[in-house]
C-alpha positions as CSV (number, residue, x, y, z in Angstrom):
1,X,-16.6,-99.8,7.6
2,X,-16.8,-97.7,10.7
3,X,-20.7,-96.0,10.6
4,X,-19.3,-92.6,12.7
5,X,-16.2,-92.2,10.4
6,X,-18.5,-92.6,6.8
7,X,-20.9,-90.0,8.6
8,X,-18.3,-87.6,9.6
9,X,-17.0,-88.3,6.3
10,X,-20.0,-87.5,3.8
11,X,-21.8,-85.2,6.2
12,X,-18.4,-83.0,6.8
13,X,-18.5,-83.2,2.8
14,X,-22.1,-82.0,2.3
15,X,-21.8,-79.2,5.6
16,X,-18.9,-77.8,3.9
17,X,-20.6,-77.4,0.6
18,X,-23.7,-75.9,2.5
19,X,-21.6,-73.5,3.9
20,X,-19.6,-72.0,0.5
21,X,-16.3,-73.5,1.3
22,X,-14.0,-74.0,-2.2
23,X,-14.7,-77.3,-3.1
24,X,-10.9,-78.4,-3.3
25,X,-11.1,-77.1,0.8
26,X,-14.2,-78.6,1.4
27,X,-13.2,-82.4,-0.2
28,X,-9.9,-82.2,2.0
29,X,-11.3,-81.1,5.3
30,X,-13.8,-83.8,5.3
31,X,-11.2,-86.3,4.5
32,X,-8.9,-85.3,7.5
33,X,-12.1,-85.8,9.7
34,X,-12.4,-89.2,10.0
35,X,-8.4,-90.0,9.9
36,X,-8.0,-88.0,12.7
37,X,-10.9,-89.9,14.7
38,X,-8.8,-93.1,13.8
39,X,-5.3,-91.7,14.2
40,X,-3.3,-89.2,16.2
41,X,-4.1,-85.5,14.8
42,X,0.2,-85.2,13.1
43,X,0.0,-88.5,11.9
44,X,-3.2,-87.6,10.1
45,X,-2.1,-84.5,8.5
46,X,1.0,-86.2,7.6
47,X,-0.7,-88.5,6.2
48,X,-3.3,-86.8,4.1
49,X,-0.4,-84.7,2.7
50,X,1.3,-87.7,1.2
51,X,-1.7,-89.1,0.0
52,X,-2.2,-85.3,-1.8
53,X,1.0,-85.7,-3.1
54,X,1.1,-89.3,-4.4
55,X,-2.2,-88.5,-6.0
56,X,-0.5,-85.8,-8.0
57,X,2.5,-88.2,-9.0
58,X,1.7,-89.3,-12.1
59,X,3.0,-89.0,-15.9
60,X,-0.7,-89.1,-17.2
61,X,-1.6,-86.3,-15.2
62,X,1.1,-83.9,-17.4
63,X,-1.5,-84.1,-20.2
64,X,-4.3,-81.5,-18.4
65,X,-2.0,-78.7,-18.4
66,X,-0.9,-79.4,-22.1
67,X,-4.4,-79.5,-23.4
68,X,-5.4,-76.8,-21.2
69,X,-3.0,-74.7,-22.5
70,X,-3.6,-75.4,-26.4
71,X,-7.4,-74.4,-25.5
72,X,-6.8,-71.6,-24.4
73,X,-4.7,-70.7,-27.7
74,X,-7.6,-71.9,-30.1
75,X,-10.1,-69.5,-28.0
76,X,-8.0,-66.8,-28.5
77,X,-6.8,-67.6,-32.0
78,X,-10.1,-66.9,-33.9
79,X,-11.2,-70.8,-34.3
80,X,-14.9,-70.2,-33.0
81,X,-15.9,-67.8,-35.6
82,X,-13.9,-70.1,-38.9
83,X,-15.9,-72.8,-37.1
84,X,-19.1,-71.5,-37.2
85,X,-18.9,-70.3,-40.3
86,X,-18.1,-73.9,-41.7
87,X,-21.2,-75.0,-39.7
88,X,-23.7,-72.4,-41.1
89,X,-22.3,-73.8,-44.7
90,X,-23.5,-77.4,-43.5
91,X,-26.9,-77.0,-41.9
92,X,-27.4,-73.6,-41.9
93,X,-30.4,-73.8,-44.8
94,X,-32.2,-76.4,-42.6
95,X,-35.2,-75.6,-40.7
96,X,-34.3,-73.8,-37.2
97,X,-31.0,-73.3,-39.7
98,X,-29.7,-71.2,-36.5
99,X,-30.0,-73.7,-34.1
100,X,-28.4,-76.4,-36.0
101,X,-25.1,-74.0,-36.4
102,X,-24.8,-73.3,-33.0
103,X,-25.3,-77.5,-32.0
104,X,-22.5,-78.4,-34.7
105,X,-20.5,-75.0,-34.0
106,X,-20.2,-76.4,-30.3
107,X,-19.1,-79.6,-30.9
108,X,-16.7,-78.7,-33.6
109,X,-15.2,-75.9,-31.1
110,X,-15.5,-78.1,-28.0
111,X,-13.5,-81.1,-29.6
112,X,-11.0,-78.8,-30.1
113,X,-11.2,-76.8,-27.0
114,X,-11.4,-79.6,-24.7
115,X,-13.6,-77.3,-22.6
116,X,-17.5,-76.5,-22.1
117,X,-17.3,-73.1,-20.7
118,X,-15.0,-72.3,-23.0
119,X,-17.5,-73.7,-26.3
120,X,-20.3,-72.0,-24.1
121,X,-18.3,-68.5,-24.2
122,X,-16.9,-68.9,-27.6
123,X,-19.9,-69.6,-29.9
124,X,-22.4,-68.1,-27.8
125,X,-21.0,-64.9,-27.9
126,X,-20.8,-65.0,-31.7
127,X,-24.2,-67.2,-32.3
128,X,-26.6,-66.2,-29.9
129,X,-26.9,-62.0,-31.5
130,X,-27.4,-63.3,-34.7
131,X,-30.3,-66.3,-33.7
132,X,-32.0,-63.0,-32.2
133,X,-32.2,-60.7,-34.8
134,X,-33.6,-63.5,-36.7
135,X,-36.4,-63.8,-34.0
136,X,-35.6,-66.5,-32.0
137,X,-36.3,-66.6,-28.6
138,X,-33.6,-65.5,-26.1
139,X,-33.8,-68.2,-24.0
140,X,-33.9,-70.8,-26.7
141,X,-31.0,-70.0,-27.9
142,X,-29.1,-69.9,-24.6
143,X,-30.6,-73.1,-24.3
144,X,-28.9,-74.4,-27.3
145,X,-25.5,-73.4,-26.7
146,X,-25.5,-74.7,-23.0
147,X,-26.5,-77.9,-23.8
148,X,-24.2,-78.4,-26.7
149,X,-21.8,-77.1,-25.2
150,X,-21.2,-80.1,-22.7
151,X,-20.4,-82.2,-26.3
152,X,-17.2,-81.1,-25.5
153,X,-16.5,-83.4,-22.6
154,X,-17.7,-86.3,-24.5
155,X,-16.1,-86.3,-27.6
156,X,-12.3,-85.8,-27.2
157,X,-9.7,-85.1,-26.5
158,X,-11.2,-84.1,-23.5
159,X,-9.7,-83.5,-19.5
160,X,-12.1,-85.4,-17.9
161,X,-11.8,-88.5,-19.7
162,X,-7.9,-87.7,-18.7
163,X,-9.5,-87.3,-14.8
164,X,-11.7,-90.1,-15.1
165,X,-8.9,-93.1,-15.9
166,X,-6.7,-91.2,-13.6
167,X,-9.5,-92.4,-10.6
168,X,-9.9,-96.0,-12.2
169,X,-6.7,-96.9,-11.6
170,X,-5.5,-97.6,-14.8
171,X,-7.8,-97.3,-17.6
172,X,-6.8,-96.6,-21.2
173,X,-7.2,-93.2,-21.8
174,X,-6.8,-94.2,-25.7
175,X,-9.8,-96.4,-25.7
176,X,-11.6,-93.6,-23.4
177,X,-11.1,-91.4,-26.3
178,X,-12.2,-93.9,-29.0
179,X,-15.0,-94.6,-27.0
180,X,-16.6,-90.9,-26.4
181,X,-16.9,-90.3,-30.2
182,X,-20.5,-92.2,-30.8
183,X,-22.4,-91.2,-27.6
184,X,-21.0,-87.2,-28.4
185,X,-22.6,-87.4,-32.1
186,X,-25.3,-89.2,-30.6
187,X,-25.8,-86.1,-28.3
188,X,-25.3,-83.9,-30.7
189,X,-27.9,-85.7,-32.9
190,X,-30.4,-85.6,-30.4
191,X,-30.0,-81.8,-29.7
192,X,-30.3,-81.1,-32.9
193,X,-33.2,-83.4,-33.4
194,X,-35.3,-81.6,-30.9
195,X,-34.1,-77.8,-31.5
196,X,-35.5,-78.8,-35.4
197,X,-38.9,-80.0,-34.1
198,X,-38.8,-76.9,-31.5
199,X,-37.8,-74.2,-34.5
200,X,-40.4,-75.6,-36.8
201,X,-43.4,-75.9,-34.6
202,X,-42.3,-71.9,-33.5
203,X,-41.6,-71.2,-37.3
204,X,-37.8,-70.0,-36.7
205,X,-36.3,-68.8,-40.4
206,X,-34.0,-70.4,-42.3
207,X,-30.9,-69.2,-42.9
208,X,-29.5,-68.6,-46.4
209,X,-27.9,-71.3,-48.6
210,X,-24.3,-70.8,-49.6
211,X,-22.9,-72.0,-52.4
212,X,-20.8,-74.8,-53.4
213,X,-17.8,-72.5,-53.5
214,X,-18.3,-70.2,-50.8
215,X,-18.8,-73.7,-48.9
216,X,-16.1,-75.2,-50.0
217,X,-13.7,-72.1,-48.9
218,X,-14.9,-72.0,-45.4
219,X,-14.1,-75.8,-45.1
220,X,-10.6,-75.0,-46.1
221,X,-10.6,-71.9,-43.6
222,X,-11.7,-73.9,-40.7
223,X,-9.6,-77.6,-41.9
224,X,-6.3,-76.2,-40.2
225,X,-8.4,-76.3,-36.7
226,X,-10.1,-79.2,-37.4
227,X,-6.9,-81.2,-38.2
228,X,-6.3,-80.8,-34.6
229,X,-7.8,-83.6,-33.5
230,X,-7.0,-86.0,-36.1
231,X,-3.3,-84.8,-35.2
232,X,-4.2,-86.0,-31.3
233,X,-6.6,-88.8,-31.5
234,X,-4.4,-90.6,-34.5
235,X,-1.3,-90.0,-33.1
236,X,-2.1,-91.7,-29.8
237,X,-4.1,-94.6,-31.3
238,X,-1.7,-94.9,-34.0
239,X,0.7,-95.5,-31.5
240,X,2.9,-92.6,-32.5
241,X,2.7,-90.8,-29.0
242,X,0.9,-91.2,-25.3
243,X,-1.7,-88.9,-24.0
244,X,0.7,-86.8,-22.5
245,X,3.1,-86.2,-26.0
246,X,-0.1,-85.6,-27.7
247,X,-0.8,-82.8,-25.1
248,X,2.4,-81.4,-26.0
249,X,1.9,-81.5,-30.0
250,X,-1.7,-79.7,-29.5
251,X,0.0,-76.7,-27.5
252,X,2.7,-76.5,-30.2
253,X,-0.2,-76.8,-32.7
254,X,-2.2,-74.6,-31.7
255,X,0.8,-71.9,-31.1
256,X,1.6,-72.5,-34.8
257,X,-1.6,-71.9,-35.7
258,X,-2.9,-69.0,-33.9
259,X,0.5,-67.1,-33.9
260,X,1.5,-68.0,-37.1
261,X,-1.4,-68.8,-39.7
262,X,-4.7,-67.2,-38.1
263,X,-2.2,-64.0,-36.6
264,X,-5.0,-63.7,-34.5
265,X,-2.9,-64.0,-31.2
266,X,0.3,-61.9,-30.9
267,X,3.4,-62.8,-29.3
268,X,2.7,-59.7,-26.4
269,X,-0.6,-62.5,-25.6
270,X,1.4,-65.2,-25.3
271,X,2.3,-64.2,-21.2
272,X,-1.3,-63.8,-20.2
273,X,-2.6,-66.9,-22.1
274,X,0.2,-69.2,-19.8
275,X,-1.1,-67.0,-16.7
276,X,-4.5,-67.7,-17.6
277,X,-3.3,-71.6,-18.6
278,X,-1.5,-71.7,-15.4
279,X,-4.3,-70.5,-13.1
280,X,-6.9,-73.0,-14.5
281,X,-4.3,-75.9,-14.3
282,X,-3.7,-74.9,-10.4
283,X,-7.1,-75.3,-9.8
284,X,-7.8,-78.6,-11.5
285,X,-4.5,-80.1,-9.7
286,X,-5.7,-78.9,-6.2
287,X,-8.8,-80.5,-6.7
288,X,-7.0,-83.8,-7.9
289,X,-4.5,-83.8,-4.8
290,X,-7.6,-83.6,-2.1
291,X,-9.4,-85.9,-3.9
292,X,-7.1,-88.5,-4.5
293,X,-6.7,-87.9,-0.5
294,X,-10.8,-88.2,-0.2
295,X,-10.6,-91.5,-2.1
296,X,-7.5,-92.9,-0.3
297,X,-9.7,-92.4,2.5
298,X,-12.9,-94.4,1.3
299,X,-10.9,-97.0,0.7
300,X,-8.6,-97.3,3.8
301,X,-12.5,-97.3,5.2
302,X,-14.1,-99.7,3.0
303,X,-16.7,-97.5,1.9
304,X,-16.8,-98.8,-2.0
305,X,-17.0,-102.4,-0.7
306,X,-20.1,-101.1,1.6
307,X,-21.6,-99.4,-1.1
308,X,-21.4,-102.2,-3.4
309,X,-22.7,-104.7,-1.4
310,X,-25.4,-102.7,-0.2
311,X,-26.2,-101.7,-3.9
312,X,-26.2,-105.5,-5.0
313,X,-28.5,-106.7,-1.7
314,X,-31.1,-104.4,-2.7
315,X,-32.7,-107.3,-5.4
316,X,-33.5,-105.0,-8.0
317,X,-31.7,-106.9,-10.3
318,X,-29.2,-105.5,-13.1
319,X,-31.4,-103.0,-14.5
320,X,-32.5,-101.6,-11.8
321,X,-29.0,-101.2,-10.0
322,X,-27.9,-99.3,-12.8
323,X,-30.7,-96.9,-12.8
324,X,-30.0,-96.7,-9.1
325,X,-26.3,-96.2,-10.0
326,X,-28.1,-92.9,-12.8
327,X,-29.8,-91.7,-10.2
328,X,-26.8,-91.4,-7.9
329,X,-24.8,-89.3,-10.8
330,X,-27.6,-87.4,-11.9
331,X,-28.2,-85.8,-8.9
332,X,-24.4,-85.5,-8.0
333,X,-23.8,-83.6,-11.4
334,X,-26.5,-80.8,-9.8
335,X,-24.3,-79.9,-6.9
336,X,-20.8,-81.2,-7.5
337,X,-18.7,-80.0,-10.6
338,X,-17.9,-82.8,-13.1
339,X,-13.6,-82.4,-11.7
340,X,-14.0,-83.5,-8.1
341,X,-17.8,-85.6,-8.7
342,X,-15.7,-88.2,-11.1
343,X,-12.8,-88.3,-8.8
344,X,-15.2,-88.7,-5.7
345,X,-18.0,-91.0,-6.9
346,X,-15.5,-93.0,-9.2
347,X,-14.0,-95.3,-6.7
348,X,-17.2,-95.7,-4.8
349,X,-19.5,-96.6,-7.8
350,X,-16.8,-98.2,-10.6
351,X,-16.5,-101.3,-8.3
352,X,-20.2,-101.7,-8.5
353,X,-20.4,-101.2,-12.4
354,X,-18.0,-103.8,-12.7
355,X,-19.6,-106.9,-10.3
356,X,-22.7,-105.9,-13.0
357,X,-20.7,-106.6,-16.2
358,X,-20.3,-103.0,-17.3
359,X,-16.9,-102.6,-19.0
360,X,-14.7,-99.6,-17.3
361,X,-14.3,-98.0,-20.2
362,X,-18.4,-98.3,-20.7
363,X,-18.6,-96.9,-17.0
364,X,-16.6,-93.7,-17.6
365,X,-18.6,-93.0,-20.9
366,X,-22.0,-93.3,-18.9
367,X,-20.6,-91.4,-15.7
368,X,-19.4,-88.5,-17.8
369,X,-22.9,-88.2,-19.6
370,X,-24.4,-87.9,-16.4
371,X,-22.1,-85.3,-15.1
372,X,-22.4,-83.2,-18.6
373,X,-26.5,-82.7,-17.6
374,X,-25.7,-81.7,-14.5
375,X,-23.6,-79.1,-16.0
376,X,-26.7,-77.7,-17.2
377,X,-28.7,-77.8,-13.9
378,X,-29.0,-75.4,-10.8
379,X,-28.3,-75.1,-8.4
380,X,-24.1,-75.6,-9.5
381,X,-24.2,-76.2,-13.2
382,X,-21.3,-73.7,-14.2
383,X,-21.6,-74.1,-17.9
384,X,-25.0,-72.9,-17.3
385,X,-24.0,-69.6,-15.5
386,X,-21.8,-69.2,-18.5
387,X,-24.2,-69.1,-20.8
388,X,-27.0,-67.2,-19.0
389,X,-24.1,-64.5,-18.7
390,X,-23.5,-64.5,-22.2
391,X,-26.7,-64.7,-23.5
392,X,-28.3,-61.7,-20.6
393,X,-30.6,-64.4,-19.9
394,X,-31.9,-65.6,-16.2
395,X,-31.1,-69.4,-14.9
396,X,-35.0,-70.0,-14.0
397,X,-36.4,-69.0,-17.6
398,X,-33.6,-70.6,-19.3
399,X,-33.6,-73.7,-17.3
400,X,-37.4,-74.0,-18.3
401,X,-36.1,-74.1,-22.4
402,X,-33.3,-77.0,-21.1
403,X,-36.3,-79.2,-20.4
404,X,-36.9,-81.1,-23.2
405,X,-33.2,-80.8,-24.3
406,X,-32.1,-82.5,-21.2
407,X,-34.6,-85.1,-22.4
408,X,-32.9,-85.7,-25.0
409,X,-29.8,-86.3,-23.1
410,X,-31.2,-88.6,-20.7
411,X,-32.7,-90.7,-23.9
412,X,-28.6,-91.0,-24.8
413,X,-27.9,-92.1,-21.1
414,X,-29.9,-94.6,-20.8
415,X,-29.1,-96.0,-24.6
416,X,-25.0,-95.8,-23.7
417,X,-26.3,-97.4,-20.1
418,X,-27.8,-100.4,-21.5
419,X,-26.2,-101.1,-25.3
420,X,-22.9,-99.0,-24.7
421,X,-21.0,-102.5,-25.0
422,X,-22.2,-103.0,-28.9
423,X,-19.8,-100.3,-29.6
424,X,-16.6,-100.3,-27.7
């Protein structure tokens, strides 16, 4: 590893950053920097634009837009507010009844989604009016729906996981999947764990039991959107389709369903929601190209190897190294967004997971959990602007009521850090 081409590397990165320059721009420019130290200045562009394009040359990467595409259907086709009324059946007479709604409301809408903002939007727009005329505190209840809103990336079928084995070079994005389903309960478990002991000790209401009945016909309201993901997951670990084919079934799914059944999006929509669709997938694939560039570069400088071996010399041993490792993400997740921070830090960090025994599969579980609480932290945690928008709230105050959920969170890091393997 050359030391003046990993500093013009990382501190081209960081100055770019400093400076407000799109992150896709920003990832790209400091990748050209040190291949034109090393090479002449065409050869370097040339080169970085193949590496952009090879990057982007892949089957698996055809399942984004699909998925993409069907979330933006279910937001539009009425699914948050079936959803959340199937939650308030569940938990809704429980104490801080409210609270628990909006946790389960999220994860419900997010594995369906695929996408945080979008849970963060959806049922906080709905939930958040209704937890305050029942006097809970503003920022509580932004609170709430930020944090569970990151359930979303964890429990699938979600992008990132998509993103993730994309960077690793080859990991199964079906055993990604089957993997994210425990630690996104466990999540969820643990927000709702300490929004109860935070409603009580405030003495939040409860909300009103429903009955049996009225229960029951809100599960069969909401069980067309729910089927959703046993229509994805199933079919691709049944076999039955790949990633990508079950990115295609969810768009036709969810075009059935919120066209036809829920009538709730009309065929006039159906133009703006593939703008909107194709807008969103543009910027995802921009940032993939320059990062796949970024990391073509680490390695073609031996950056990973460096980092590794410098990681492994420090003599902190296994436990410590993976704290380290944490650390690294943790901090990364408050200024990067989750996109470009897996497909930077995943070829720098995954060699080092591995040489310590952690399973790939393990590693993109952990990295993603780290990245979902730095959603939720300033200074660039954007499903946390979402939801101080939504809720009229400001990011200091609201950041204050994360506190102990992010607790919580880092409780569910450190268990999927160190006994993630029991379960894979």
């Amino acid at each position: 590893m050359d030391p003046l081409q990993a500093t013009l590397l990382f501190s081209g990165f960081a100055i770019l950053l400093a400076l407000g320059v799109p992150i896709a721009v920003s990832i790209g420019l400091s990748a050209l920097l040190p291949l034109a130290l090393s090479l002449d200045t065409d050869v370097a562009l040339t080169t970085l634009a193949q590496r952009m394009a090879t990057g982007l040359d892949r089957f698996t990467l055809l399942a984004i837009p699909f998925f993409i595409l069907s979330g933006q259907f279910m937001n539009r086709g009425g699914i948050a507010r079936r959803l959340i009324d199937f939650a308030r059946a569940l938990v809704g007479m429980l104490p801080g009844g409210l609270a628990f709604v909006n946790v389960v409301s999220g994860m419900l809408f997010g594995a369906i989604s695929g996408s945080a903002a979008a849970a963060a939007a959806g049922i906080g727009s709905f939930m958040l009016p209704r937890m305050e005329e029942q006097g809970y505190d503003r920022n509580f209840g932004a609170a709430i729906n930020i944090a569970s809103a990151t359930t979303s990336l964890i429990i699938p079928p979600s992008n990132i996981l998509i993103v993730y084995a994309l960077a690793s070079g080859g990991v199964s994005i079906a055993a990604l999947f089957m993997a994210g389903y425990l630690p996104g309960l466990m999540v969820g478990g643990v927000l709702m764990g300490v929004s109860g002991v935070i409603a009580f000790r405030r003495g939040y209401p409860v909300d009103e039991r429903v009955r049996a009945g009225e229960a029951l016909r809100r599960g069969v309201a909401a069980l067309p959107s729910l089927f959703l993901v046993v229509l994805v997951i199933g079919g691709i670990v049944g076999g039955v389709f790949t990633p990508t084919e079950a990115g295609a079934m969810a768009v036709l799914y969810s075009l059935i369903l919120s066209v036809g059944i829920y009538r709730e999006v009309k065929w006039r929509d159906v133009p703006e929601i593939l703008v909107e669709a194709s807008v969103m997938t543009s910027i995802v694939m921009l940032l993939i190209a320059t990062s796949m560039a970024f990391s073509w570069v680490l390695a073609y400088e031996r950056i990973p190897e460096a980092i590794t071996e410098w990681l492994l010399s420090m003599g902190g041993g296994r436990i410590a190294t993976l704290l380290a490792i944490n650390l690294i993400l943790l901090v990364a997740g408050t200024v990067l967004d989750m996109t470009p921070a897996v497909l930077v830090f995943t070829p720098m960090l995954l060699p080092v997971a591995v040489g310590l025994g952690i399973d790939p599969v393990q590693f993109g579980i952990i990295m993603v959990l780290n990245l979902c609480i730095g959603l939720c932290t300033p200074p660039v945690g954007s499903v946390l602007f979402v939801g101080c928008s939504v809720a009229g709230t400001r990011i200091g105050a609201t950041s204050y009521a994360l506190l102990p959920l992010y607790a919580g969170m880092i409780v569910v890091l450190l268990i999927e850090t160190f006994f993630g393997h029991l379960w894979l």
